[in-house]
C-alpha positions in Angstrom: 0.0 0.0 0.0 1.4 3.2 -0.7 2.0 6.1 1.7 -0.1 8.5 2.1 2.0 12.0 1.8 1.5 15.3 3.4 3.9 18.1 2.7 2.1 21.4 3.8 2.9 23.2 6.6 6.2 21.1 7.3 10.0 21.7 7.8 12.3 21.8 5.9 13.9 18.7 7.5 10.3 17.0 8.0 9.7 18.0 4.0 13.2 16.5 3.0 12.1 13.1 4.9 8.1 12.9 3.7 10.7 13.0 -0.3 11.6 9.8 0.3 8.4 7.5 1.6 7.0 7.5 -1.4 10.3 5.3 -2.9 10.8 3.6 -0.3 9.0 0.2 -1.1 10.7 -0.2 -3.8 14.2 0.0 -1.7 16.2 -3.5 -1.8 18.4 -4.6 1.2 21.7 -4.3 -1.0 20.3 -0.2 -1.1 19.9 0.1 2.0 23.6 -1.1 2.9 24.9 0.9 0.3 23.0 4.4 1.6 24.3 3.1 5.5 28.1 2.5 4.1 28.1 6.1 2.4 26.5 8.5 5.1 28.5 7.1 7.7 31.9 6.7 5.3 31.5 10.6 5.3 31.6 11.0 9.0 34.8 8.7 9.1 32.8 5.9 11.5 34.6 2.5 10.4 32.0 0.2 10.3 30.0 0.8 7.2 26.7 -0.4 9.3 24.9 0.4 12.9 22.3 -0.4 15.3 18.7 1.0 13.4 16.8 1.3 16.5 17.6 2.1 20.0 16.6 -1.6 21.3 14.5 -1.7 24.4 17.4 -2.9 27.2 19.5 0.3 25.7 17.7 2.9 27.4 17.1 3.2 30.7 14.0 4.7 30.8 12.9 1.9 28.2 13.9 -0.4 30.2 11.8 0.3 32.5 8.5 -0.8 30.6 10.1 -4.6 30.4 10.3 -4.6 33.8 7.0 -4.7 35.4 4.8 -7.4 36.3 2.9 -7.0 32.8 6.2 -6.0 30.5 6.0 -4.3 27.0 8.7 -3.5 25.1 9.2 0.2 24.0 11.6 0.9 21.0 12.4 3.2 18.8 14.3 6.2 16.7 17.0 8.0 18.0 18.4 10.6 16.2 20.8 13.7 17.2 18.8 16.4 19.0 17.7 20.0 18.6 20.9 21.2 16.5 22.9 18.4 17.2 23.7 17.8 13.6 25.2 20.4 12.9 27.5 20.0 15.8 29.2 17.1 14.8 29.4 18.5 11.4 31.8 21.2 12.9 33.9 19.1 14.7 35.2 17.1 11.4 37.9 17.5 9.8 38.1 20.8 7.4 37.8 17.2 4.3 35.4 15.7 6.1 33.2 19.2 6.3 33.4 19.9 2.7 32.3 16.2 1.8 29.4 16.3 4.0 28.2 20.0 2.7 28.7 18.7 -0.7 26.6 15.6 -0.1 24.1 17.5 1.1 24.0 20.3 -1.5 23.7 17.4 -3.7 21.1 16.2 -2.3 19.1 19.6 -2.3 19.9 20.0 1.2 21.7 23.7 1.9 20.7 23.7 5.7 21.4 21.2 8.2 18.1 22.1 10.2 17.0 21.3 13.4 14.6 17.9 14.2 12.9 19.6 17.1 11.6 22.9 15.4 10.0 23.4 19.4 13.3 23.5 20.9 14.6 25.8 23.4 17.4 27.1 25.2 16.6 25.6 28.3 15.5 22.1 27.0 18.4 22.2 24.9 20.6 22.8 28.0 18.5 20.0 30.0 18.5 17.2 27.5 18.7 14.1 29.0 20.0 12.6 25.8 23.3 15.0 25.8 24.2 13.8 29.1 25.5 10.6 30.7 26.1 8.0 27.9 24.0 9.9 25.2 27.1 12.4 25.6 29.4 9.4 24.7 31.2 9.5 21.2 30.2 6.6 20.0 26.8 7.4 20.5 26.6 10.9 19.3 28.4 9.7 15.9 25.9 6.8 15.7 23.1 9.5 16.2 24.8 11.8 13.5 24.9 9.2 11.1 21.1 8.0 10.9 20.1 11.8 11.5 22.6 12.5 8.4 21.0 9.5 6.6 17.3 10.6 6.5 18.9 14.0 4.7 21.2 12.4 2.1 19.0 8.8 1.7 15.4 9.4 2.9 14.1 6.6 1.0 16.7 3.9 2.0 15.9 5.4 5.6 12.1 4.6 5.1 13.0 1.3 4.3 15.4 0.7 6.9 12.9 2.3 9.5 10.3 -0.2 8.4 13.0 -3.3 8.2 13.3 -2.5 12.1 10.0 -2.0 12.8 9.0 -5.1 11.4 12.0 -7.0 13.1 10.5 -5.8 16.4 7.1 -6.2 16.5 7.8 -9.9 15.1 10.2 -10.6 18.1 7.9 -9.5 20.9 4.4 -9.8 19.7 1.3 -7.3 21.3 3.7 -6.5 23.7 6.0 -4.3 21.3 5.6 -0.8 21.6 7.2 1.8 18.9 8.3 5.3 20.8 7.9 7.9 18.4 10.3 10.8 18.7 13.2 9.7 21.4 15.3 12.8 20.6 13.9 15.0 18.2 10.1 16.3 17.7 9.7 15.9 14.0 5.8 15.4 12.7 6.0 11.8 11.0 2.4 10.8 11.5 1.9 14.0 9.6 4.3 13.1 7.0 3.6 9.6 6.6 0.2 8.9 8.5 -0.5 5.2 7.1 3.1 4.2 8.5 1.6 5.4 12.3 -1.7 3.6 11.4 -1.0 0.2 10.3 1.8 -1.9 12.1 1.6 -0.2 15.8 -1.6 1.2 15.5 -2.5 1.6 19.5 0.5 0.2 20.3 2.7 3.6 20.2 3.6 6.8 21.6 6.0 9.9 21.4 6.4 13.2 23.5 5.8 16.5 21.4 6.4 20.5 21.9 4.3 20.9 19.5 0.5 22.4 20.4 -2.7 20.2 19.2 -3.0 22.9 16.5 0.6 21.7 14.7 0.0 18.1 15.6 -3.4 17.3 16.3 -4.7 14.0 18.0 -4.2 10.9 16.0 -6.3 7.6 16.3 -4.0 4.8 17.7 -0.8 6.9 18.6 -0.9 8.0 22.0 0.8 11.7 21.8 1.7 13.3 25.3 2.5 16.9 25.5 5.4 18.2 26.9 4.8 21.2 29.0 8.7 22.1 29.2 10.7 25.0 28.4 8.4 27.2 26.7 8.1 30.6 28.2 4.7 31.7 28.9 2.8 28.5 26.6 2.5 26.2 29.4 1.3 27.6 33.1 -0.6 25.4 35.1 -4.1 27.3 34.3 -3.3 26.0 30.6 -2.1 21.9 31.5 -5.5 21.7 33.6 -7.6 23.1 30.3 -5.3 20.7 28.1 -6.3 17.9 30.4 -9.8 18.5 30.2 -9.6 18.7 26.4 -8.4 15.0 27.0 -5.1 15.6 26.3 -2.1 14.2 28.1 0.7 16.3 29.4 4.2 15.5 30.6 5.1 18.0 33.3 8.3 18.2 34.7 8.6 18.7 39.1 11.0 18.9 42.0 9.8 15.8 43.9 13.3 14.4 44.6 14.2 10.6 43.5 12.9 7.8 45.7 9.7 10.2 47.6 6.4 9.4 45.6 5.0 11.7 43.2 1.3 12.9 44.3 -1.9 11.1 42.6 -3.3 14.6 41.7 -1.4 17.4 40.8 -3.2 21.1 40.5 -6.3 19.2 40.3 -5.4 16.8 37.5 -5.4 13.2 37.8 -1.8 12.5 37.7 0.3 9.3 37.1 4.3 8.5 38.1 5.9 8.9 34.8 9.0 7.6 36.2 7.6 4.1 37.0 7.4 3.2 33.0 8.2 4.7 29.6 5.1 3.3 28.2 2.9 6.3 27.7 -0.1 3.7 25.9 -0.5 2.8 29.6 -1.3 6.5 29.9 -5.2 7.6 30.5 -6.2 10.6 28.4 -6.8 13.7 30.5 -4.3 13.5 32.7 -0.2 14.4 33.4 2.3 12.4 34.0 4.7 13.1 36.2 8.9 13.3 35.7 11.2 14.0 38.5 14.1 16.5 37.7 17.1 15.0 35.9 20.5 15.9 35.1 20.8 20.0 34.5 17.0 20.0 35.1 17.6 19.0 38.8 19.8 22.8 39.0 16.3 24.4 38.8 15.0 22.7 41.5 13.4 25.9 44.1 13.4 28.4 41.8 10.2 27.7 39.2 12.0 28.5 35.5 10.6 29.6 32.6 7.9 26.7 33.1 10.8 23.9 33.3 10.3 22.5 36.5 6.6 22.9 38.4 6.4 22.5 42.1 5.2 19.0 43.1 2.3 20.9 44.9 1.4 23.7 43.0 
């Protein structure tokens, strides 16, 4: 069946990824090892292939939906945050630059871009993902290179993505989950909606910056919204009228680790969203709760730009 395409209204980045669904049925393995050996040649990584997917046992907070009494197991995309990109590109070599910027003008590229068009300075300063081992090396080069892929070879990445998807939901069944959106914010049910509606259909999630007006509510994706970093957007008057849209929101508080978060927060019936990463499990209308990590936990007593919320408001 082929995909259904929406290019209005999108990024440049989401607009150079939506070129490539279309093609990418017709996309043989041989292709897709070819596209993987040439973006990742350019960055100087040795091995011409990588992990697709970020498995479910390689991220902690992942890992956390395997381990409950009733396990699912969450999965997904992991690409370079925010600007990220473009960072690594700088670091190269002066040879290395210039091949990469070449590819990419070839490719009708001439910006790098951003994958999280909602981004700010303070959730770009806070990422979880640019700290601990997503600040490793290895795995900011691994990020570059399928970030860099979808640019240069959108097609092959279509194929690729749906090669791993596949590989996935055959290994663990109706309890695979498919996290949309692990580091970056980009609109693929928009771009792609029959992808989102066929193989995980109720069976995935993602967290978004983006208001219900850029990404509205889609049947069988479970899209939580995060109330983070956005001056004046998100106050707590606006998460309660979110929640009684039936929206979910992901708020971020200073409970500190091992006290329990509250069952209501401002009102709003509120779940830990520490305890799991699986945000199907998450009832509409309501926040989930996320304790202060990393940089984040610096803001703790002194309420910032609508980062981090008092635990009781």
């Amino acid at each position: 069946m082929p995909l259904t395409i929406r290019t209005r209204g999108l990024s440049a980045v989401e607009s150079r990824i939506a070129s490539g669904a279309d093609a990418s049925a017709t996309i043989t393995r041989a292709e897709m090892r070819e596209a993987e050996a040439h973006t990742r040649g350019l960055l100087g990584l040795r091995s011409p292939r990588g992990e697709w997917w970020t498995a479910p046992d390689a991220n902690m907070k992942l890992a956390l939906a395997a381990s409950g009494a009733d396990p699912t197991y969450a999965a997904g995309l992991t690409l370079l945050p925010a600007h990220g990109l473009r960072d690594v590109i700088a670091t190269l070599d002066t040879a290395r630059q210039a091949a990469v910027v070449d590819a990419l003008h070839r490719a009708g590229v001439p910006n790098v871009g951003t994958v999280c068009t909602r981004s700010t300075a303070q959730c770009r300063a806070t990422c979880v993902l640019t700290s601990g081992r997503g600040a490793m090396p290895g795995a900011i080069m691994g990020r570059a290179a399928r970030t860099l892929m979808w640019l240069l070879h959108p097609a092959e990445a279509w194929a690729m993505d749906h090669a791993a998807a596949t590989a996935h939901d055959r290994r663990y069944g109706p309890t695979a989950r498919r996290r949309w959106c692990i580091a970056d914010d980009i609109r693929w049910m928009l771009i792609a909606p029959e992808q989102v509606r066929t193989m995980f259909a109720g069976r995935q999630y993602q967290y978004t910056k983006h208001a219900a007006t850029q990404l509205p509510e889609q049947a069988g994706h479970v899209i939580v919204r995060s109330a983070t970093g956005e001056r004046g957007r998100w106050t707590i008057d606006s998460i309660r009228e979110a929640t009684q849209a039936g929206q979910r929101v992901a708020v971020v508080i200073d409970t500190p680790r091992g006290v329990d978060t509250p069952h209501t927060w401002a009102g709003v019936p509120a779940i830990d969203g520490d305890a799991t990463d699986d945000r199907t499990l998450q009832p509409a209308g309501t926040v989930c709760l996320l304790r202060a990590k990393g940089a984040a936990r610096g803001m703790v007593g002194r309420v910032t730009g609508s980062f981090v919320f008092p635990t009781h408001p």
